[in-house]
C-alpha positions in Angstrom: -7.8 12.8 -2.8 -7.5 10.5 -5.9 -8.5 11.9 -9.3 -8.7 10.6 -12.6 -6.2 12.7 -15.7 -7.6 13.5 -19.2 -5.3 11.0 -20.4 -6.6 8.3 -18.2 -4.4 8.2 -15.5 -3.9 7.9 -11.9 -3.2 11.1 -10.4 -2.9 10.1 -6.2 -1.9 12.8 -3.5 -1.6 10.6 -0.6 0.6 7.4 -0.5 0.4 4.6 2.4 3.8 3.3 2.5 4.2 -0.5 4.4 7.9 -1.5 4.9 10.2 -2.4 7.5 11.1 -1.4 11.0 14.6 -2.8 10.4 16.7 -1.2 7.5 17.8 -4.8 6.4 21.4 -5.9 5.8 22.1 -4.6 2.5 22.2 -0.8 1.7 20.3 -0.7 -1.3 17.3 -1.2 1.0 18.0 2.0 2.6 19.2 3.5 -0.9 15.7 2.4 -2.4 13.6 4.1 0.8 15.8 7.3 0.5 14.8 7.5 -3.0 11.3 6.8 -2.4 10.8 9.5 0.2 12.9 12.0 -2.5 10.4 11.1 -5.6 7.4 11.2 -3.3 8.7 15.1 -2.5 9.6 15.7 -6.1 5.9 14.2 -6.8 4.6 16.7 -4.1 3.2 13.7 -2.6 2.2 13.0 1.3 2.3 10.5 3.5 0.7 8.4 4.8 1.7 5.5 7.5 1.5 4.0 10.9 4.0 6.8 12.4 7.4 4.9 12.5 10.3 6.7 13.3 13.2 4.0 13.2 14.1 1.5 10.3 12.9 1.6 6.5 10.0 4.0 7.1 12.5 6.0 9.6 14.7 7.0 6.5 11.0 7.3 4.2 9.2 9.5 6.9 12.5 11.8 7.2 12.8 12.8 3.2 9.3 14.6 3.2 8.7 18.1 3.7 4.8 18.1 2.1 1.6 17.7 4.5 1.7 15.2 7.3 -1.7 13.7 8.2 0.0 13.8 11.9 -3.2 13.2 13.9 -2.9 10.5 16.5 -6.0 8.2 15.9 -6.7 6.0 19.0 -8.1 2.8 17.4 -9.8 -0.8 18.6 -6.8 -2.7 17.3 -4.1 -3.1 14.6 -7.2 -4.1 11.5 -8.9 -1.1 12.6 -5.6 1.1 12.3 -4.8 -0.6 8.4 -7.8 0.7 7.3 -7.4 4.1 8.8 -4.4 4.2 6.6 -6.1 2.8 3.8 -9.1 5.0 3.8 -7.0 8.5 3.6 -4.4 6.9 1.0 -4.8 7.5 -2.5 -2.3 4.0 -3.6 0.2 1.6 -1.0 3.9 1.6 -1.8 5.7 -2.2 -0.3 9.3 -1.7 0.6 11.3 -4.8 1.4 9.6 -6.1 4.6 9.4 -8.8 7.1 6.0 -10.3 9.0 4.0 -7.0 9.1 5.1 -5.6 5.7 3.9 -8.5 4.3 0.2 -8.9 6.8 -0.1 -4.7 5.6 0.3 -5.1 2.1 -2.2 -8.8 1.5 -4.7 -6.7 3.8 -5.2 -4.1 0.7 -4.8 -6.7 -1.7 -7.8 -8.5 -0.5 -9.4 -5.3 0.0 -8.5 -4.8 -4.0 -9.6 -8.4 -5.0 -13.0 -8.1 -2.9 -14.6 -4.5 -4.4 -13.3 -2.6 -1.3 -11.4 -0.4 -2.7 -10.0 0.0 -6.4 -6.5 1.9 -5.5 -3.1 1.2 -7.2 -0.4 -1.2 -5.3 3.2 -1.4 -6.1 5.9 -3.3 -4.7 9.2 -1.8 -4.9 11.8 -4.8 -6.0 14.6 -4.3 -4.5 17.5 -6.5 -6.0 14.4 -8.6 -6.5 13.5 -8.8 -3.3 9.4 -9.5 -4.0 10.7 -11.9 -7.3 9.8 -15.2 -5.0 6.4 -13.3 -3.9 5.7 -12.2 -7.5 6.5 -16.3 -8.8 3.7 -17.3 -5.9 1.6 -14.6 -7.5 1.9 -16.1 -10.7 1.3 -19.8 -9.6 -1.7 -19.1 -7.8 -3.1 -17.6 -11.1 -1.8 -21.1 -12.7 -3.8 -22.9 -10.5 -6.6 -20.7 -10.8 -6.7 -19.7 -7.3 -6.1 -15.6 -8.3 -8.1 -14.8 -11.5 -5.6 -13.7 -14.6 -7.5 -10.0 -14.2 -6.8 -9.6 -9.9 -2.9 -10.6 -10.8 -2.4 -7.1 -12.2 -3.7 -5.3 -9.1 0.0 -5.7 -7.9 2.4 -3.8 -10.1 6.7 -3.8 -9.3 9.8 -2.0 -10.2 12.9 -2.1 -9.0 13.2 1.8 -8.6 10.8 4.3 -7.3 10.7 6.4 -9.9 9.6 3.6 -12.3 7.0 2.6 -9.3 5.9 6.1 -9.4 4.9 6.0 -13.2 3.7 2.1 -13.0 1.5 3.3 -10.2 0.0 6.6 -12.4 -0.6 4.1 -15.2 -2.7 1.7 -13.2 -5.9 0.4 -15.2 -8.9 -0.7 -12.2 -9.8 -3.8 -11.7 -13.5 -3.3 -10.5 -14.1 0.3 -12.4 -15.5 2.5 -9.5 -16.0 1.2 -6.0 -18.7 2.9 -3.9 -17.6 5.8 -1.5 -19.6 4.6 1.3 -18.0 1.2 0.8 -15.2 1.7 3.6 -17.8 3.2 6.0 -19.8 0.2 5.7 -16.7 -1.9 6.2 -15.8 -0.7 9.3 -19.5 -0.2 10.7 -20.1 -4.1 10.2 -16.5 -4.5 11.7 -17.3 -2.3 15.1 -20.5 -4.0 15.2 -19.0 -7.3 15.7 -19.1 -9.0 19.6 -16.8 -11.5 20.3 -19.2 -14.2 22.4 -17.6 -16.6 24.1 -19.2 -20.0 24.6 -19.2 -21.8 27.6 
């Protein structure tokens, strides 16, 4: 999947797009997620999400003609199916999003921040729409909650081209992260019994 360029950098094949299942009331929203899916074509890039047909990711999913990774993968439950995702994707795109944009996108940052995996992140800004988020971002790392070094695993732009090229130019946080770090993951997650005290 992901490989690294003689001129240091990112080359992806697969992105995991999160955004919304509602197109949002302003048409750059939609204008932003048309673009996307046309530069992820002209990238001769693939796809990879949760199999929405209707909304943001309607319009994304539509635009591509390259591979689909269109296997139906039953799953335990929703953490199980994020790191599906995560595990054949190569970097995560954010569109403009509600709830589960948001609960999809901190899920791989924390899975940046901990060692899991060491794959670029962009938020796509539309008409700033992530400039509140980004301010928190930058807070946190005020108050020393988020080390100055994890606030660059996010990167923006307001476009996707610029994304695009933000996303190629990625520098690692961590360096290399283990292959057999994601199988681990989700063995110690399967092996996990609820127990119920009484």
């Amino acid at each position: 999947m992901e490989e690294k360029s003689d001129m240091g950098k990112v080359i992806f094949k697969r992105v995991c797009v999160f955004c919304g299942s509602s197109t949002g009331k302003r048409d750059s929203y939609r204008e932003a997620a048309l673009e996307l899916g046309k530069e992820l074509v002209s990238n001769n890039l693939d796809l990879v999400y949760g199999g929405g047909s209707i909304g943001l990711m309607g319009i994304v999913s539509a635009e591509l003609t390259g591979e689909t990774i269109g296997e139906v993968r039953p799953v335990a439950n929703m953490h199980q199916r994020k790191a599906e995702m995560a595990q054949h994707s190569d970097c995560f795109i954010a569109l403009p999003g509600g709830y589960g944009t948001m609960e999809e996108l901190m899920e791989v940052v924390t899975w940046a921040q901990l060692g899991i995996h060491d794959k670029p992140i962009g938020l796509l800004n539309v008409d700033g729409y992530y400039d509140s988020f980004l301010k928190f971002i930058d807070h946190a790392v005020e108050e020393e909650f988020i080390t100055p070094s994890q606030r660059h695993i996010i990167v923006s732009a307001p476009t996707a081209l610029q994304l695009i090229q933000k996303l190629q130019e990625y520098t690692r946080v961590h360096g290399a992260v283990a292959k057999a770090k994601w199988e681990v993951e989700q063995v110690e997650l399967n092996s996990i019994q609820p127990e119920i005290a009484r």
